[in-house]
C-alpha positions, 0 to 999 in steps of 0.5 A: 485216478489223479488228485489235481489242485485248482488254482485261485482262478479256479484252473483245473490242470490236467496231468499228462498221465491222463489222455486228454486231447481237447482244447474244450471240455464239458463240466457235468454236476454229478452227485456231489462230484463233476465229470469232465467231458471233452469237446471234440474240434469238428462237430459231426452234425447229424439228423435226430428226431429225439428232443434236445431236452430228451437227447440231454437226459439220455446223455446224463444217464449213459454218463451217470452208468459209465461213471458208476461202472468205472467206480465199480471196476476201481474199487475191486481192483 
């Protein structure tokens, strides 16, 4: 876990600690925190018979379970 400044534009820089390979990223509301997501170059497009409405709530809550398993790993140690 880092603690980064944002400046008065609101410029959020990332440490070089942190692997982060992205020109682009994803900003997610969670809570009263934000998880970054990073937008890879090439787009794979695939053939998906799932909603995009469905496709996000699923995405929300594989994201919302990763996050709460990393806070759980952090916190023991």
């Amino acid at each position: 876990m880092s603690l980064v400044k944002v400046d008065s534009q609101r410029r959020i820089y990332i440490p070089k600690g942190i692997a982060f390979k992205a020109a682009k990223a994803i900003i997610v509301p969670y809570g009263g925190s934000f998880l970054l997501i990073p937008v890879p170059e090439k787009v794979v497009e695939i053939d998906v018979k799932a909603s995009v409405h469905e496709l996000k709530r699923k995405a929300e809550e594989r994201a919302r379970e990763e996050v709460a398993s990393r806070v759980e790993k952090h916190m023991r140690g």
